[in-house]
C-alpha positions in Angstrom: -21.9 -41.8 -21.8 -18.6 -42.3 -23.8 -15.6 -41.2 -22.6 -14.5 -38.7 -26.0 -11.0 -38.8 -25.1 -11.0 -42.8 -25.2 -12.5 -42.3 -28.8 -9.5 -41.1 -30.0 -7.8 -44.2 -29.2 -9.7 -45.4 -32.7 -8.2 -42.5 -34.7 -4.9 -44.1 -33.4 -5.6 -47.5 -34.8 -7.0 -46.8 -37.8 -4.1 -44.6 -38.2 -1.6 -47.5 -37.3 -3.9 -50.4 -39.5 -3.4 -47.6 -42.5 0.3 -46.8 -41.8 1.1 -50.8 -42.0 -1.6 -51.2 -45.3 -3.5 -53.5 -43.2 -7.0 -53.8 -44.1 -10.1 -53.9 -41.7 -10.8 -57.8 -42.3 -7.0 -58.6 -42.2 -6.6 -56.6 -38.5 -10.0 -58.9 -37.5 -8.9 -61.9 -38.8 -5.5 -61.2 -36.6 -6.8 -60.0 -33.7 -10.2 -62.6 -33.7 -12.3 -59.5 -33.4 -15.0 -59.2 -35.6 -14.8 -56.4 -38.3 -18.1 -55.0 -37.1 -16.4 -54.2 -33.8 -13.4 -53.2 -35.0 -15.4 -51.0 -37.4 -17.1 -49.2 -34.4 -14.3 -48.7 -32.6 -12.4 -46.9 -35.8 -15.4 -44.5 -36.3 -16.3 -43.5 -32.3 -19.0 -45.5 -31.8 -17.7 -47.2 -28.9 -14.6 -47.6 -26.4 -12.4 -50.8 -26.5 -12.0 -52.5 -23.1 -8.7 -53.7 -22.0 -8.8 -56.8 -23.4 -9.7 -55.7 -26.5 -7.2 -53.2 -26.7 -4.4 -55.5 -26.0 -5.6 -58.2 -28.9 -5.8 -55.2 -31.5 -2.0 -53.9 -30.2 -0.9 -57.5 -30.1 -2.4 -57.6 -33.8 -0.8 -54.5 -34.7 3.0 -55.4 -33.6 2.7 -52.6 -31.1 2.7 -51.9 -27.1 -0.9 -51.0 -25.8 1.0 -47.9 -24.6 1.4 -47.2 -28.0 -2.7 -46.6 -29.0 -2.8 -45.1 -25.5 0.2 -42.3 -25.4 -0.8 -38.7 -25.1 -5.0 -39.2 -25.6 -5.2 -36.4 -22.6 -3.0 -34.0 -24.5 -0.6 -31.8 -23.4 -1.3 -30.2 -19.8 1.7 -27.6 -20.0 -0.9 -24.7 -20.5 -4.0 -23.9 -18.7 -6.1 -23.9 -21.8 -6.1 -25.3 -25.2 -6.0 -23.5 -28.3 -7.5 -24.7 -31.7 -6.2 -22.3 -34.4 -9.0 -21.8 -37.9 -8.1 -24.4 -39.9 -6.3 -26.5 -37.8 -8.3 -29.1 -36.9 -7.9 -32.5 -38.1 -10.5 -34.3 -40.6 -11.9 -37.5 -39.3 -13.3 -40.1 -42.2 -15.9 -42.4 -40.6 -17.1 -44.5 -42.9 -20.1 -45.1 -41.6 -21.0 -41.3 -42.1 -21.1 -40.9 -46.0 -21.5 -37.1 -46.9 -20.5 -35.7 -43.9 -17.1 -34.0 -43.2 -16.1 -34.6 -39.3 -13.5 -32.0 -38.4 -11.9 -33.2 -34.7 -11.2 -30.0 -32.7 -11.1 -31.2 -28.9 -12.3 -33.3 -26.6 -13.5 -33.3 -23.1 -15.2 -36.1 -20.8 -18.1 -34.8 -19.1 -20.1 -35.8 -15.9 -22.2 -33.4 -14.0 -22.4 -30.6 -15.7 -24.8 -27.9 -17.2 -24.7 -26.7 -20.9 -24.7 -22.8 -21.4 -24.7 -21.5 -24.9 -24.6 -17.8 -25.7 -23.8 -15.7 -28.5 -21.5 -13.0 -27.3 -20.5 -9.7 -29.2 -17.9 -7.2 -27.8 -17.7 -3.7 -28.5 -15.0 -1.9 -30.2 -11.7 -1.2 -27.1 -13.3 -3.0 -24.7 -11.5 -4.5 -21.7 -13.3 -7.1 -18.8 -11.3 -7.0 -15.7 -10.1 -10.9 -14.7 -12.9 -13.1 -13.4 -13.3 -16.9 -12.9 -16.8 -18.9 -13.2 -17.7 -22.3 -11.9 -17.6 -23.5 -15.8 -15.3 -25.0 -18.3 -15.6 -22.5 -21.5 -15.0 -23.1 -25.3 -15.0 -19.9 -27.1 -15.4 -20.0 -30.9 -15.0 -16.6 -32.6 -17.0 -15.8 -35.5 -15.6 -12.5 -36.6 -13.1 -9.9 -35.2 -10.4 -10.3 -32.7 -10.5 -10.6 -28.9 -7.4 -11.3 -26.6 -8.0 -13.2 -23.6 -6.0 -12.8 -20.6 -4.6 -15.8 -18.3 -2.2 -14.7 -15.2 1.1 -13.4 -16.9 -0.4 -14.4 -20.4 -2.7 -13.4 -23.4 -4.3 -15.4 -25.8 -4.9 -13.5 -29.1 -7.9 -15.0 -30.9 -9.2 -14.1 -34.5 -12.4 -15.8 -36.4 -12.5 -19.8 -36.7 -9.9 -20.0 -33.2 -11.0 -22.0 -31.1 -10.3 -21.8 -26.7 -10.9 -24.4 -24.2 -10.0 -23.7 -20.3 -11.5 -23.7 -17.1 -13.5 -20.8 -16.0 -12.3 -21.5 -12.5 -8.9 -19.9 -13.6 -9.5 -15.9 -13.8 -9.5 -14.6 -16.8 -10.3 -11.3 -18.9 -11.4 -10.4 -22.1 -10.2 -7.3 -24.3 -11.1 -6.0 -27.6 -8.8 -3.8 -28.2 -9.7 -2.9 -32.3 -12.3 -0.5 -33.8 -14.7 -3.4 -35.0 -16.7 -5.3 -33.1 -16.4 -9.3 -32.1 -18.6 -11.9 -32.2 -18.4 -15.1 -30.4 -19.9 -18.8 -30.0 -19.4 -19.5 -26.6 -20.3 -22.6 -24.6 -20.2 -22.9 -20.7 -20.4 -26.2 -19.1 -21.2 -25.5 -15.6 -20.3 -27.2 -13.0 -23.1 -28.7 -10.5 -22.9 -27.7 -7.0 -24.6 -30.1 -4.6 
């Protein structure tokens, strides 16, 4: 399986090619990569190795740390938060017709895929718990406020939250209308 977070290290050189109006065949005739490979690695369809890496930085007048900085994101906070609208369009041109919009990432061994539809009712509150899953919580309409530690997360429709389930957390509705929610559990096998 493909590591997602290494996939954004193509967004980061087809960024970099663009920024320095490089074209795909000049940054292969550079590097001595083919297009074709170059190609796939721009639009997700596979990882770079090392080697690989280093020729197209090399190519691209910049440090390998460069294409590499930051792919895990910022750990500061126990979740991650995609606002409506906030996430960033991807163009892969080998997917005419279809609008990509990147929200997150996550590599993923061993686990289980939950999907539920979940609606809350009107002042509603679920007292902190923790599951053996990593959550992504999508809502669809109304408002919900989850709860980490000393913390709240308020959440209205197209937000998007990503955390582990390990970490206790609650759920409150706290409005007169109902919420609905996508919600996906990855959970984690136990041997």
């Amino acid at each position: 399986m493909k590591h997602d977070k290494l996939s954004l290290i193509g967004l980061r050189i087809l960024e970099m090619r663009k920024a320095k109006k490089m074209s795909l065949r000049e940054l292969a005739k550079r590097s001595g990569l083919s297009a074709g490979l170059l190609s796939k690695i721009e639009n997700f369809r596979t990882v770079p190795s090392l080697s690989v890496l280093v020729e197209i930085a090399n190519s691209l007048d910049v440090d390998v740390s460069t294409l590499v900085k930051n792919i895990n994101g910022d750990a500061a906070a126990p979740y991650l938060l995609v606002r409506a609208d906030a996430g960033r369009p991807e163009k892969r041109d080998d997917s005419k017709g279809l609008l990509y919009n990147y929200l997150l990432s996550q590599d993923l061994a061993g686990y289980s895929l939950r999907v539920n539809e979940v609606i809350i009712s009107p002042d509603t509150y679920r007292k902190p718990l923790s599951t053996n899953a990593l959550e992504l919580v999508h809502v669809l309409e109304g408002t919900v406020r989850y709860g980490f530690k000393d913390e709240e997360v308020a959440l209205g429709p197209g937000d998007t939250l990503y955390f582990d389930g390990i970490l206790a957390h609650s759920v409150r509705n706290d409005t007169p209308e109902r919420a609905r929610l996508f919600k996906v559990y990855l959970l984690r096998h136990t041997d």
